[in-house]
KOLTOR-281085 format. One record per residue (C-alpha): residue in one letter; x, y, z. Coordinates in steps of 0.02 Angstrom, whole numbers, plus 50000, padded with zeros to 5 digits. Each point is the difference from the previous one (the first is absolute). Example, Ala and Ser with C-alpha at 12.3 -4.5 7.8 and 13.67 -1.06 7.14 Angstrom:
A506154977550390
S500695017249967
//
This chain:
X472695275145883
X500335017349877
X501455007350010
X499055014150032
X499294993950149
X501634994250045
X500995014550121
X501784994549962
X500675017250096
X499324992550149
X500724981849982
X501735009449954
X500045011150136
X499564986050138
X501174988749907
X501205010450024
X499655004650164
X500074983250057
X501754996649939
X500575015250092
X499304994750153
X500554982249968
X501715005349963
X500105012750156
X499584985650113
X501154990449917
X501365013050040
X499465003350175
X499894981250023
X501764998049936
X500795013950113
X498914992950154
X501044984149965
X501525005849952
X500235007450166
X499324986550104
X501144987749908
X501465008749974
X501144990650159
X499274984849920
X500495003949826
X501695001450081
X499844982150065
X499454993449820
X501475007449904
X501324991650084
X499254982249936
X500145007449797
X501554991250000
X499804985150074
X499354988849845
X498615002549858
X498644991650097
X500335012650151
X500155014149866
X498314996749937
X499234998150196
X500885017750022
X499485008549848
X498184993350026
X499885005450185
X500835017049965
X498875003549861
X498524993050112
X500545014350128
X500265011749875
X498524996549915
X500765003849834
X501114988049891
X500495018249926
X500885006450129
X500774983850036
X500775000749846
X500735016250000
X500654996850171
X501044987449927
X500485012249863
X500625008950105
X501044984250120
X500734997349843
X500655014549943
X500765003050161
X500734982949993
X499114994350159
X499374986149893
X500324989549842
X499204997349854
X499764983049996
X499345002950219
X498905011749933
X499014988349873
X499154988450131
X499435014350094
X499095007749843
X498984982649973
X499705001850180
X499265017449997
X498744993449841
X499324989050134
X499895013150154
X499195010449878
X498594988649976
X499335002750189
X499095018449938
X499224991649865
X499324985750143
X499445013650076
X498925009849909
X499074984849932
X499175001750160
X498205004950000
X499995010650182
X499295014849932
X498864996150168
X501435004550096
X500845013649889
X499125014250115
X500534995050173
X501864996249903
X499925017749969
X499325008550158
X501124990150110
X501535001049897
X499855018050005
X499734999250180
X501664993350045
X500835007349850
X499595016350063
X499835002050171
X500814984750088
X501625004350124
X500714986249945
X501284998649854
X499494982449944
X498255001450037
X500195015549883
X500854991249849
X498834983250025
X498405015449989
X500795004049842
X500224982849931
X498154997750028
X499475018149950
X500844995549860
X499344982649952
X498435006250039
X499995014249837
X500794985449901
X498514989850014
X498875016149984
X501015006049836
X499414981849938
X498185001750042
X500145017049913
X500794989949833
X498724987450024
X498575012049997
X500515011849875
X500234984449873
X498364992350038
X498895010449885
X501144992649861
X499584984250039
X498295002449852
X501155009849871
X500304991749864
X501605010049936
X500744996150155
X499564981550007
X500604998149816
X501705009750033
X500304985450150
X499734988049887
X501295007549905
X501194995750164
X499934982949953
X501485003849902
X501154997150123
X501475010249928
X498955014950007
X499554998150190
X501734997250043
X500495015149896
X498545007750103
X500454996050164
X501915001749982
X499845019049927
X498585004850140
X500974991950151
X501785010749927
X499095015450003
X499134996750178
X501494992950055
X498854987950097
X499744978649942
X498735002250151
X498825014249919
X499864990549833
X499694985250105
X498615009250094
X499315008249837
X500054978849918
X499134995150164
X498575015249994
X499734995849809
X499784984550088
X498765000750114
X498935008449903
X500074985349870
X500885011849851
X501484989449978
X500044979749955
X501764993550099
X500924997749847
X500115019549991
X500495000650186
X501484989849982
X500505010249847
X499895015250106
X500994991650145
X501414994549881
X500185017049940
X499875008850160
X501594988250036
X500945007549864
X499635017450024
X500504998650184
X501724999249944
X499995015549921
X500335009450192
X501414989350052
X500885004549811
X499775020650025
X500624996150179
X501604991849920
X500295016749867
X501685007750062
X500604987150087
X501194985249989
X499804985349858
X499624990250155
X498655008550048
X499155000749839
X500404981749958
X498634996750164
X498705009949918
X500224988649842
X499964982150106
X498325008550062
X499415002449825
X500694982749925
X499304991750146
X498275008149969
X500234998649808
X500484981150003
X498774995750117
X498515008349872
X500724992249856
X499774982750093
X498145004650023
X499445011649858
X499554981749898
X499164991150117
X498855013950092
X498564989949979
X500644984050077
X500855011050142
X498045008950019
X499414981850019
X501164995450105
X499825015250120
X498054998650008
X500304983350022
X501005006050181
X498895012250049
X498435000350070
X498395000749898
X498185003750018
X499264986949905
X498175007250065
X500255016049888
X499865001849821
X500605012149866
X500625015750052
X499634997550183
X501144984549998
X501445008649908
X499875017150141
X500014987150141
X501454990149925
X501255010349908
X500905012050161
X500674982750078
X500414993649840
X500925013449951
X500875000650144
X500684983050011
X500455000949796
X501095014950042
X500694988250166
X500434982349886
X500495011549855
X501575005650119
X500174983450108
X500074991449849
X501385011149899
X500905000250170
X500024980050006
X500464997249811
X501405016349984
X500704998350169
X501254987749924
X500615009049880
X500445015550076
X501934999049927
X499315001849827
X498945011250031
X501275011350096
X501144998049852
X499005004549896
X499475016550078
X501935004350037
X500144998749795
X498595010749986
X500765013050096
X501874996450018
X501045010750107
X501235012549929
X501795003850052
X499465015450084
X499044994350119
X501244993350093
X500475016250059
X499145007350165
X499995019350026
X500245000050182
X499055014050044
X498414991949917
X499074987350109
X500024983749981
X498734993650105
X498675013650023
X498264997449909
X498645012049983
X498664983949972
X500664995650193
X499405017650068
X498204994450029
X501084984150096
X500995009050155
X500064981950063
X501154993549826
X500645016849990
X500935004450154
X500984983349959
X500635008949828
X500475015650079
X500964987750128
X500684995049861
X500675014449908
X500585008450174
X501174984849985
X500575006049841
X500125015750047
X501064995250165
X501414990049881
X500175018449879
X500155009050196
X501304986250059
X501045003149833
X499875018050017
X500574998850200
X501514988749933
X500595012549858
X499695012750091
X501124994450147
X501374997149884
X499935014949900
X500305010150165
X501674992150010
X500514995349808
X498805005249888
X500125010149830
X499155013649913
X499014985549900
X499604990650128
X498945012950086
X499225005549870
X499504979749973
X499485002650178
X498975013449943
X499174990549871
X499644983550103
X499155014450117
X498695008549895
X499584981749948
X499794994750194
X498965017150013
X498664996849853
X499764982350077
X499625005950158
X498955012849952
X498914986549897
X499934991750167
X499345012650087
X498745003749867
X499294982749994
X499885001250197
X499025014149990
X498834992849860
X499984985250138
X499305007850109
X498515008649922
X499594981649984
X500314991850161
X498614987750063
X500674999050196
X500765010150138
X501524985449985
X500225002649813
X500135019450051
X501384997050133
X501024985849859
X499955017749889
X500655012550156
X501574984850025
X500104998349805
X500285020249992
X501255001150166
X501194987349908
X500105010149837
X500255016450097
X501284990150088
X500734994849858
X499855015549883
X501065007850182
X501244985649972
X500175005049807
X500545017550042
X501214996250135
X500614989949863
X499835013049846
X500095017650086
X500994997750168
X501244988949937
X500185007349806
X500165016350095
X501594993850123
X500734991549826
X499645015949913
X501055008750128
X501264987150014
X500295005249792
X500015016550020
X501195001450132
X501164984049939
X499704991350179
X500924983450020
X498904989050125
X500474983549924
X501004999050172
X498635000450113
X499454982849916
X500394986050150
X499304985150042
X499135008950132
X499075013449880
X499624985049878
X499274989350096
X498795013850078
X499435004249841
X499884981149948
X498864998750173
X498895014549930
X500074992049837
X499354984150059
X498895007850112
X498925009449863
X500024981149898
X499274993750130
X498705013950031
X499704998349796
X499464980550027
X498675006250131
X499045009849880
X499474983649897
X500384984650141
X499685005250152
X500624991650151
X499855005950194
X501924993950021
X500695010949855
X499205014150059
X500584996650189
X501594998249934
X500085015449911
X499335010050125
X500984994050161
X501635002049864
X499935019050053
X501605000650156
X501024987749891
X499815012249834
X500135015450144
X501544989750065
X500784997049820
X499865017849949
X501005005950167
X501234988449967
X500175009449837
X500035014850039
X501684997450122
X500824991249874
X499605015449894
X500815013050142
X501444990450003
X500384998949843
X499715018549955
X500995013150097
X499035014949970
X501655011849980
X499295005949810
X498745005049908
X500154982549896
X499804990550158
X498455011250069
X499134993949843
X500114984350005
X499914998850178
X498275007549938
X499764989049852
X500124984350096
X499045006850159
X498455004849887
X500184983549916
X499774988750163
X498535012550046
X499044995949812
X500334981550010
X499205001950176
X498565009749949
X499804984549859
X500034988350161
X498575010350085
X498914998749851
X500234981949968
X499314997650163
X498725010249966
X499494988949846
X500074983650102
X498775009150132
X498845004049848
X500274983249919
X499454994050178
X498465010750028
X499494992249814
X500224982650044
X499055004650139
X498545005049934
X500004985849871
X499784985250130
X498775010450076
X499125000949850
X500144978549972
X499314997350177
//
């Protein structure tokens, strides 16, 4: 064939075409899943620690569920970084998500292009117009597998005319080289972002017979490598942890090609030797029929075998990425009005999510129970420089909360279920409950201190065991209120609430200690009659919101087993 009579803006234009549709399947695949697995995912992370073996299971069926080793990894960025997880926990789980990444490349080795309509009209069916919210996201996993195999047939057809043109089939022999199609595949697959679309463009070369499988495993070690390029720009501003998981992803891929790159054409022997042939086809016939399984099952013993061999040694390897990038002094330091725990690659993820914001409410809670504390005993003792430290702890409680809020509301522009939409309403009560605690602590009680100082009141008098151990009860009551938020129990939460007459009882025997003590036959005594009056009413109003956060904390739990059953 000419070049003339070749129309290459034709086979670029449906090329590309077809990897856009592939990859938008591929994404409305993945969110399909994400939200029909997220209460599993749940499940799955609480075996991570367990041992290796179990981390590789979990990483592998996460990644399966996710249908991306990619996001996998920068989930685990970000456990790490908010030191949820180890290093060394983390490293199984990355082998692991190698494997589970192997299932979309099973996959689409399939030949169902039969099928690929009715995938289409009846995933958009239920995707569209079904009542039902599961119905709705399995429509969309189908919709969506359904343009995945249609971007392929697109590939496949746009490369077929090449299959007679020359320059083309004397620049694939040039892929022989195998360091040039892993150079290939790894820079293609960091710019995609995608190991799956480089494995779908390998298998269309493929099936039209373009490619020997020498060159496909080239391309499928690459597309390894440049995976790892996501989880390292998900890693840029934060911790040395975090980044040190983006480099085990990248020695783990690197080490494993560098086992390989030597012996591709024993390993291409040995894979067509394990997958099925068509003996009764010759030439290029043979090679379209063969190569999609093939390549599919190189890119699955390519990770299974890595996983096997490096799964032993994943001290060294840890080590070694912690000298890479070693931590520095500073980070040892936590602002404490940044979050900790809040990531923006878990907003897609209500299901993982809502757990982090659990998480950082708790933080939140202990810089709210510090600020009650000081704030009770600057009313009686405190100095100039304590509230203004007051003030300070404040506006640091205040920017937390307010990121809080914000990743709530990002939340919920991405909710999946009417129950994930309640967990958000619960998640939002307790921060308004405790942003109310935080100014009884910073506003009502700076202000009676503030007067205390400007008027010289003495009300170190009115401290009794009776006073004390109120406040103590209120004290104790908001700690216990705080544990809700991340543990739930039905007892706590009993206990807190049916606590109300014995904190109303406690305060009354306060306040007549308090009018006995004070005479009320000055000025002095009037204010700190006051003083100490207004101070039983804030610790109660502290009381009546800690309730309120064990009722939230209930409703949550609440719609969590729902959500199991």
């Amino acid at each position: 064939m000419q070049f003339a009579n070749l129309n290459l803006i034709e086979i670029v234009g449906t090329l590309i075409g077809g990897l856009a549709l592939f990859l938008f399947g591929l994404e409305l695949m993945t969110r399909g899943l994400k939200a029909i697995a997220g209460a599993r995912l749940q499940g799955l992370l609480g075996t991570l620690t367990a041992s290796r073996i179990r981390g590789v299971f979990a990483g592998a069926g996460i990644t399966a569920l996710l249908n991306s080793s990619t996001i996998t990894t920068v989930l685990l960025v970000g456990f790490v970084s908010a030191g949820l997880m180890t290093l060394q926990q983390s490293i199984p789980v990355i082998m692991g998500a190698n494997i589970g990444s192997t299932l979309t490349a099973q996959i689409i080795a399939f030949d169902i292009s039969a099928i690929t309509p009715f995938m289409l009209a009846g995933g958009f069916l239920f995707y569209g117009f079904s009542p039902r919210e599961l119905l709705r996201q399995l429509g969309g996993v189908t919709f969506g597998l359904g343009l995945l195999f249609l971007g392929i047939q697109f590939m496949g057809d746009a490369t077929r005319p090449l299959r007679d043109y020359e320059p083309f089939i004397e620049a694939m022999q040039d892929m022989h080289h195998p360091l040039l199609g892993i150079v290939i595949g790894a820079v293609f697959t960091a710019i995609v972002q995608s190991s799956a679309a480089t494995l779908a463009i390998v298998i269309a070369l493929g099936s039209q017979g373009l490619i020997p499988l020498e060159s496909g495993i080239a391309l499928i070690l690459g597309a390894n490598v440049g995976t790892c390029g996501t989880a390292l720009l998900a890693s840029i501003g934060k911790s040395a942890q975090a980044l040190q998981v983006g480099i085990v992803h990248l020695l783990f891929n690197v080490l494993g090609v560098l086992f390989l790159v030597f012996v591709i054409p024993q390993f291409a022997d040995f894979i067509r030797y394990l997958s099925p042939s068509s003996p009764e086809l010759t030439g290029t016939a043979r090679l379209a029929a063969e190569m999609p399984r093939q390549v599919a099952n190189a890119h699955t013993v390519f990770s299974v075998f890595g996983t096997v061999v490096l799964i032993w040694f994943t001290g060294p390897i840890g080590r070694l990425a912690e000298r890479l990038a070693p931590q520095t002094s500073k980070e040892g330091w936590q602002d404490p009005g940044v979050p900790r725990y809040l990531d923006a690659a878990l907003v897609e993820m209500p299901a993982l999510a809502i757990t982090r914001v659990q998480l950082e409410l708790v933080e939140l809670g202990k810089q709210v129970q510090s600020l009650v504390k000081n704030g009770a005993v600057s009313v009686v003792e405190g100095s100039e420089q304590a509230l203004a430290t007051l003030t300070d702890r404040d506006r640091a409680a205040d920017t937390l909360s307010t990121a809080i809020l914000t990743y709530i509301g990002q939340l919920s522009e991405a909710v999946h279920s009417d129950e994930e939409g309640r967990q958000l309403v619960d998640l939002a009560r307790i921060v308004t409950c405790l942003d109310a605690i935080r100014e009884v602590a910073t506003t009502s009680m700076l202000a009676l201190s503030q007067r205390r100082l400007a008027q010289g009141a003495d009300v170190a008098q009115l401290r009794s065991p009776e006073t004390v151990q109120f406040a103590m009860a209120v004290i104790e009551h908001f700690t216990l209120a705080l544990e809700t938020i991340s543990h739930p129990s039905a007892d706590i939460v009993t206990r807190i609430v049916n606590a109300k007459p014995e904190i109303e009882a406690q305060a009354g025997i306060a306040r007549r200690f308090i009018m006995s003590v004070v005479q009320l036959r000055s000025q002095e005594d009037a204010l700190n009659f006051r003083l100490a009056n207004d101070m039983i009413e804030h610790l109660n109003e502290v009381a009546r919101l800690s309730r309120a956060i064990a009722k939230a904390s209930r409703s949550l739990n609440d719609v969590r087993v729902s959500q199991s059953h």
